[in-house]
N, C-alpha and C positions, 0 to 999 in steps of 0.2 A: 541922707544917710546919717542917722544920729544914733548914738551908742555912750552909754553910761557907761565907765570903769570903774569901779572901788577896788583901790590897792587894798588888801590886808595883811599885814594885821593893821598898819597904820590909819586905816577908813580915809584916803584921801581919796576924793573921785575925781577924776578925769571923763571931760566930755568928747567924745572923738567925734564931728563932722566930716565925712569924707563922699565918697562917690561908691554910686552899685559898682558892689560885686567884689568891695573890700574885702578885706580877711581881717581875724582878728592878728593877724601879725602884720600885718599894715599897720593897723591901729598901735600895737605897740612899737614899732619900731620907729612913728611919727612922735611918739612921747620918749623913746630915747634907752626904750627898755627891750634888753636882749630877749626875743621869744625866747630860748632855751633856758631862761630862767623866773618861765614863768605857767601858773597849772591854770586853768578857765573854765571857769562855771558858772552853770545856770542854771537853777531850780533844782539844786544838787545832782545835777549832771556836770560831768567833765566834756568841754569841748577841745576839738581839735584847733591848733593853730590856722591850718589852713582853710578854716570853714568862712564860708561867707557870713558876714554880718545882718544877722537879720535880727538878734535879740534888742532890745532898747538897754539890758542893763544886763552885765555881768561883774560876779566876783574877781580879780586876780589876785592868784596866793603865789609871791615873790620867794623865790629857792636859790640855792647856790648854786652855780656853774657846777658844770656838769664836766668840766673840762679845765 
């Protein structure tokens, strides 16, 4: 299970190796970063947090607490 991250706007990427059947909120919350402050995309689609990892690279666009 391999998975690109580029944070935006700052373009750092993040490689996430994990195990089938991850989420993308696995993946951030192994890098330290609150899903709920954060939107996922892929080929300008928005995905869900909870979806399994099946893309090789997604955008993450970093927002403020929602709370």
């Amino acid at each position: 299970m391999f998975c690109r991250l580029t944070l935006i706007p700052d373009d750092i990427a993040l490689i996430y190796q994990g195990h089938p059947g991850d989420t993308y909120e696995d993946a951030l919350l192994s890098f330290g970063i609150n899903p709920d402050t954060a939107l996922i995309f892929s080929n300008k689609r928005s995905l869900p947090q909870d979806k399994k990892i099946e893309e090789e690279e997604v955008s993450i666009f970093l927002t403020v607490s929602r709370g």
